[in-house]
N, C-alpha and C positions, 0 to 999 in steps of 0.2 A: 650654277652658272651654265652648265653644256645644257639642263633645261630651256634656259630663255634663248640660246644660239639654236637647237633645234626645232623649237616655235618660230623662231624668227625664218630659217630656213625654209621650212614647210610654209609659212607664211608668202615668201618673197615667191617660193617656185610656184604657188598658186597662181601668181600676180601674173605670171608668166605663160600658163595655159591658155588656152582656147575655149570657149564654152561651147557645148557639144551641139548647139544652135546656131554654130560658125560663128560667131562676133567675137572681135577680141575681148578683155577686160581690161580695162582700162584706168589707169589709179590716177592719173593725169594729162596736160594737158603742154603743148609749147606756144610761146609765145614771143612774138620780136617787138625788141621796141627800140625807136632812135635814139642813140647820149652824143647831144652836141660836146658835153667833154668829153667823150673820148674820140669823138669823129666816126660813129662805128654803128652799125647797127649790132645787136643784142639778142642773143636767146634766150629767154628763162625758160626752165619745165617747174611746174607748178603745180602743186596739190592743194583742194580746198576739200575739208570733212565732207560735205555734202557726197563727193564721190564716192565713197565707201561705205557712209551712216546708212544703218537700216532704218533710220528714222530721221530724214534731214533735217533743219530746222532753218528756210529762207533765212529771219530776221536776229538771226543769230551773229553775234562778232567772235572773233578770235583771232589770238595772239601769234605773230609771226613769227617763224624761224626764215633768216635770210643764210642759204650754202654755199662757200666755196667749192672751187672743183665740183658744180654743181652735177652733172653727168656721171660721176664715178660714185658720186654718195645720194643720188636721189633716191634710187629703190630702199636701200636698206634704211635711211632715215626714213621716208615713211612705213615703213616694216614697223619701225619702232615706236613709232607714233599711235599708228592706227589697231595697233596689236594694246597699245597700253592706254586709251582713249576710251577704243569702242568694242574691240573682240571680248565674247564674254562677258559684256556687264565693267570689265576692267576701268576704273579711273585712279589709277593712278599718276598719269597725266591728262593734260587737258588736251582735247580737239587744236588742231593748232593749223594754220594755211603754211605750206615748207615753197621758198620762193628758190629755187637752185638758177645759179649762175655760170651761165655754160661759159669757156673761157674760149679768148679769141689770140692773143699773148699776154699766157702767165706770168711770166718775169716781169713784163711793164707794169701790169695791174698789181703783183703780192708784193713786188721791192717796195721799199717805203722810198719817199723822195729824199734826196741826197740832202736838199737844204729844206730842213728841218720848220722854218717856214711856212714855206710852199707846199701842201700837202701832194700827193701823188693824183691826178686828176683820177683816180678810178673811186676815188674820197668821195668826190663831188659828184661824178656820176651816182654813187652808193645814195648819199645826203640832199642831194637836188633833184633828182632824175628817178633813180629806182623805188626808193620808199614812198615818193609822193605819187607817182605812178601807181601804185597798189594800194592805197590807201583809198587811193580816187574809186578804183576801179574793183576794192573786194571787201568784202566786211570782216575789218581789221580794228579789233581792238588795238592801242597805244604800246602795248607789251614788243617789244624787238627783240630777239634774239640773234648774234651771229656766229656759225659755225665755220670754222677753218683746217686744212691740215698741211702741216709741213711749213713752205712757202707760204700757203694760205692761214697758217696757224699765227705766222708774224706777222702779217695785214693784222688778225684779230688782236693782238696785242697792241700792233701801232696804233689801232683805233680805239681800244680802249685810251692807252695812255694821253693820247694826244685830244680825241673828240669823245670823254664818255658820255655825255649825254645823246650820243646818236643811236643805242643799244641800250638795255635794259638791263643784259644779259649775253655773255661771253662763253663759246667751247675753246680751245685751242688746243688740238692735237698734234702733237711732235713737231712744236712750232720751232722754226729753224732759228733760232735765237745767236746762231754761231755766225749768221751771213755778216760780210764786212767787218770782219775782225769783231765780232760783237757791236758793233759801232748801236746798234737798237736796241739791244739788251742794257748797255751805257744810256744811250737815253730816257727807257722807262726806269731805270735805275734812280736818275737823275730827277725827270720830271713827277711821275708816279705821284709820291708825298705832296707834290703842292696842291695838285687836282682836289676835286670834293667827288668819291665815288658815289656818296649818296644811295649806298644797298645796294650798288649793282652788283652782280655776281659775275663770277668768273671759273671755270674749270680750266684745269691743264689734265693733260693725258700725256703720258711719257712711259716711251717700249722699251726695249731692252733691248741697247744699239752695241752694247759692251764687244770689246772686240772678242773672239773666242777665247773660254780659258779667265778671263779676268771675273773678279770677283765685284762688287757693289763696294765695298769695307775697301777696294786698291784705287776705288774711282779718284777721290780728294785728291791724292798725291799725287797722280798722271799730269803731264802736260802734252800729251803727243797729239798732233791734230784729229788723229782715228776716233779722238773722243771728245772732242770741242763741242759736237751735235749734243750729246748727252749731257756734257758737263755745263757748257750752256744755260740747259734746260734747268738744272737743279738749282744751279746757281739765281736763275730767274725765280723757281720755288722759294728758296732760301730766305730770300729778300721779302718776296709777298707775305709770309708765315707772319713775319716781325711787322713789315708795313700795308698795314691792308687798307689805310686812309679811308673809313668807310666802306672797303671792298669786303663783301662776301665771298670768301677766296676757298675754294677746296680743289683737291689734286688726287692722281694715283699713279704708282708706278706699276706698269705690268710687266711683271717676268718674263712670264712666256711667251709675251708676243714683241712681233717685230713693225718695224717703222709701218710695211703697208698693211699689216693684218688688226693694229688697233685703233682704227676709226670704230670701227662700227662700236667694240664695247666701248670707247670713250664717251663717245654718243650717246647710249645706252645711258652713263651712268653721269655722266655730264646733264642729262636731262633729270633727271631724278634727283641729281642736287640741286638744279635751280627750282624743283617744283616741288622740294620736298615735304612742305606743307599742304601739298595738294590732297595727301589721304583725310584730312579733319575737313574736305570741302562739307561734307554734310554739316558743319558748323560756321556757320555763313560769316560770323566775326572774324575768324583765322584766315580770310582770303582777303588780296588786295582787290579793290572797288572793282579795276577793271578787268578781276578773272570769275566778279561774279553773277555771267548772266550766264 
């Protein structure tokens, strides 16, 4: 494991040099665009393979990853991509376009909406607005992917639970499943089972929030709020194991790392289970239709 963290390292602080020809290097791209639901204009930074393949290929499609907190996790998710796509020969993953979603007010956009209903207009912006906008404008396979953390990690859960057919494919790292008394963890509780996930996949990633001193084997029996964050989270694992409705569901807890230091391996391994069939791509049957051009 501290192999792939110092590849990726070495990787990222290249991204970040200068070439000795003075031009910067450049892994992407920003871009604004208008969301009548939200009233707002919009940044995304965006990577398409073409930037970094030493062998472009114009007529090529590929599969999206859409990010929360898109500025704090751009660089390192294409770190991980582009290291596991094309550095080396590597396919272990596929080439993929990463759409980051720079934020303008987090709380409005990651809250889910109170009535349950009415989704939280940054739904509709996602669903109406952002995906059909990149679709039009980049060569995008049907494959979706959406990555979250924290705050952002409970958007990725409301939208599975509530719209799965709007993603393909789910991260959700140290998804705050404790917000409003649980009040969201209660309702994918709730709703979850009736849904048809139809193979979609799903990761959770979960740190080690424990308060000092406490053990994993003391977690069950605690009540104290210090650990609602964590217990929360298990408690949402808990239920997935037993009810996956069609969902392809895998998870991991990390010891050693804390709320903000495990995105990136979530990411890492959160991608490698949803493509985990991607190593037999040299056997064209073992891939779905639209990962094999």
């Amino acid at each position: 494991m501290k192999t792939i963290f110092i590849t990726l390292s070495l990787l990222l602080f290249s991204f970040c040099l200068k070439a000795q020809n003075g031009q910067n290097i450049s892994i992407g791209k920003k871009e604004v665009i208008t969301s009548k639901a939200l009233n707002e204009n919009r940044t995304l930074w965006i990577y398409t393979p073409n930037i970094t393949s030493q062998q472009p290929n114009p007529d090529k499609l590929y599969p999206v990853l859409y990010l929360l907190d898109g500025s704090a996790h751009f660089y390192s998710t294409v770190g991980i991509i582009q290291q596991h796509s094309q550095a080396n020969g590597n396919g272990t993953l596929p080439e993929m376009i990463v759409v980051a979603i720079e934020n303008t007010n987090r709380i409005r956009d990651f809250v889910p909406s109170n009535d349950l209903d009415n989704p939280n207009p940054f739904i509709e912006f996602l669903s109406s607005e952002l995906i059909p906008h990149i679709d039009k404008n980049y060569k995008t396979e049907p494959y979706k992917m959406l990555v979250g953390h924290s705050l952002g990690g409970l958007t990725v859960i409301d939208i599975l639970t509530n719209f799965p057919e709007l993603f393909n494919a789910h991260i959700a790292i140290e998804p705050s499943m404790w917000y409003d008394n649980e009040k969201y963890l209660t309702n994918t509780i709730t709703k979850l089972p009736k849904q048809n996930m139809n193979g979609n996949r799903l990761f959770i990633g979960t740190a080690n929030t424990l308060p000092k001193g406490m053990e994993l084997s003391q977690l069950k029996n605690d009540k104290s709020f210090e650990t609602q964050h964590i217990r929360s989270i298990f408690k949402l694992d808990e239920f997935l194991k037993a009810n996956t409705n069609g969902l392809i569901y895998g998870s991991n807890y990390y010891e050693n790392e804390t709320h903000n230091t495990v995105p990136l391996i979530s990411e890492y391994d959160g991608l490698r289970f949803i493509f985990d069939f991607y190593l037999l791509k040299t056997l064209r049957t073992q891939l779905p239709q639209s990962l094999q051009n």
